[in-house]
C-alpha positions, 0 to 999 in steps of 0.5 A, spaced: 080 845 449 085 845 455 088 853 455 093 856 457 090 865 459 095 870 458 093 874 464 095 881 467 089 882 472 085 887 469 078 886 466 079 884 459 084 877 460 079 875 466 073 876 462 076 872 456 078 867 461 069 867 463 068 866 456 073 860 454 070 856 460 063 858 457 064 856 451 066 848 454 074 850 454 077 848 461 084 853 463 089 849 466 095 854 467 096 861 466 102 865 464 104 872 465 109 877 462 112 882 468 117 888 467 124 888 470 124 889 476 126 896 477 121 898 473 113 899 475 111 901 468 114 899 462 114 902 455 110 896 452 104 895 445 104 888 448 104 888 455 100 890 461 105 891 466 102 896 471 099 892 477 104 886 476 107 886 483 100 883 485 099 878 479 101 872 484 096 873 488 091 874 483 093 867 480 092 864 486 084 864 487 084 861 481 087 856 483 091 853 477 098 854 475 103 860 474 107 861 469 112 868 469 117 870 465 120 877 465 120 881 459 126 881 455 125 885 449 123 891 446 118 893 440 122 893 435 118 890 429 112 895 429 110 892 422 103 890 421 103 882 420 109 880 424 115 876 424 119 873 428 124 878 430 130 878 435 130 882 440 122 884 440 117 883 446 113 878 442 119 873 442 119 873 450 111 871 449 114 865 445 118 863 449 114 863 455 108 859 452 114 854 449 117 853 456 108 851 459 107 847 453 114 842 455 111 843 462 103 840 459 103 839 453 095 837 453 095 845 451 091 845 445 090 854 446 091 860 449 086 866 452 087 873 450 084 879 451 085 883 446 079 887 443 081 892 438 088 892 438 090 889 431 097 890 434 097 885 439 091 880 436 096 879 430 102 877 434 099 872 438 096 869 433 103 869 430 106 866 436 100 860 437 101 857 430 109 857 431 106 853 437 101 850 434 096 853 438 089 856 437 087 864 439 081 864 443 079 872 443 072 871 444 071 880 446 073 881 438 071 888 436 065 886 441 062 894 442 065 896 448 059 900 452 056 893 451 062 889 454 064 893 459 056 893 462 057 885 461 063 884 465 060 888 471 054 884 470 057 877 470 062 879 478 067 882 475 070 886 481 076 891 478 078 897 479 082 902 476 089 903 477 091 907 471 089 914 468 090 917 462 085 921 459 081 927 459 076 927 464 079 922 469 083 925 474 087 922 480 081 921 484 078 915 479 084 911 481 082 905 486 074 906 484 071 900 482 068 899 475 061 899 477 062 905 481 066 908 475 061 906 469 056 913 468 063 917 468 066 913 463 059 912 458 059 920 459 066 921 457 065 917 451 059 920 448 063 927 451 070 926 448 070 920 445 074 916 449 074 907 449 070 904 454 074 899 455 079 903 455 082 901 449 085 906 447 089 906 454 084 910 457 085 907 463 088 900 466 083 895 471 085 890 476 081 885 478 080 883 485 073 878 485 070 874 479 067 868 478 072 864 476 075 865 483 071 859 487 073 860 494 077 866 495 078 874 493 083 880 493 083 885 498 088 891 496 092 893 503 097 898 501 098 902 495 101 907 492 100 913 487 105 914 482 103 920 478 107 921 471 103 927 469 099 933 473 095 935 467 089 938 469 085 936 463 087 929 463 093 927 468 097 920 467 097 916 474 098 909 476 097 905 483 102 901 485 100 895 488 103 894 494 100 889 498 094 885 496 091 880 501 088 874 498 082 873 503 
């Protein structure tokens, strides 16, 4: 099938895409949700929108299409099984993937990567049928300290670019996942923390995988943004100031 890959640089939406591509589908777009622009960090179930600044360039070592829309609404229908609700953070992905489908209307499925979080699987499961669409999440409930290992093990080159656990400090920010992987297995056997960082654990931005055929991402200039010192579990991100694509 022809998909389209809702994409926000980390692991999880890369390493989808990968599984899509092995499973004989072919990305022809990807499409990308952004905060406003006064804000780096928005208050979101849906959205990853840390490291957002960096996702053009990001999309453009895949080499297909980029499809961005900025988020609008909020999360305001917080129910289990979702409908159709104004003014919500689902309906700016509606409206995104509506506006791709005019654009190439051979798409037949969207990619996510969604792993344990019922919340977001469920609203674009929502969106596609509105459209017509399959949901491919080939990570679904995937056992997390097997996937991680996985990702690392197929060139997934990401780093971390947000904290927000115990056991992670300001010092974890920028290190690679390979680099960072005893840490996190670690701190899941100590604390009981997601490996994947479903629990928002942490954020990853990718910066070389296989699905970039001829170039990759070099992070030039950054800057820490700290919401929290706690000394037991500190809350950072890194804005992506400059990205190179190399």
């Amino acid at each position: 099938m022809n998909v389209v890959a809702l994409i926000s640089g980390g692991k999880d939406s890369t390493m989808n895409m990968i599984q899509c591509i092995k499973n004989g589908h072919t990305i022809v777009a990807v499409a990308n949700l952004y905060p406003p622009e006064s804000i780096d960090e928005l208050d979101s179930f849906m959205y990853q929108s840390v490291g957002s600044h960096a996702i053009e360039a990001f999309a453009s070592c895949l080499e297909v299409p980029l499809f961005r829309r900025k988020i609008t609404g909020k999360p305001v229908n917080s129910e289990f099984h979702y409908l159709p609700t104004e003014d919500d953070e689902v309906e700016d992905l509606y409206q995104l993937l509506s506006e791709i489908k005019k654009i190439h209307p051979n798409i037949q499925a969207v990619s996510s990567g969604a792993i344990f979080s019922d919340y977001q699987k469920n609203r674009v499961e929502n969106v596609c049928e509105r459209l017509g669409l399959v949901s491919l999440a080939y990570l679904w409930h995937r056992e997390q300290s097997v996937l991680l290992k996985e990702m690392i093990d197929v060139g997934i080159k990401a780093i971390i670019i947000k904290v927000a656990a115990i056991g992670l400090n300001l010092n974890h920010l920028g290190q690679d996942l390979e680099t960072l992987y005893p840490t996190l297995s670690v701190l899941e056997k100590k604390f009981g923390i997601n490996m994947c960082g479903e629990g928002g654990e942490y954020e990853t931005f990718t910066l070389d995988c296989p699905l970039f055929p001829q170039k990759h991402l070099r992070l030039e200039e950054k800057e820490m943004v700290v919401h929290s010192n706690d000394a037991f579990a500190p809350v950072a991100f890194l804005r992506l100031v400059k990205m190179k694509v190399c």
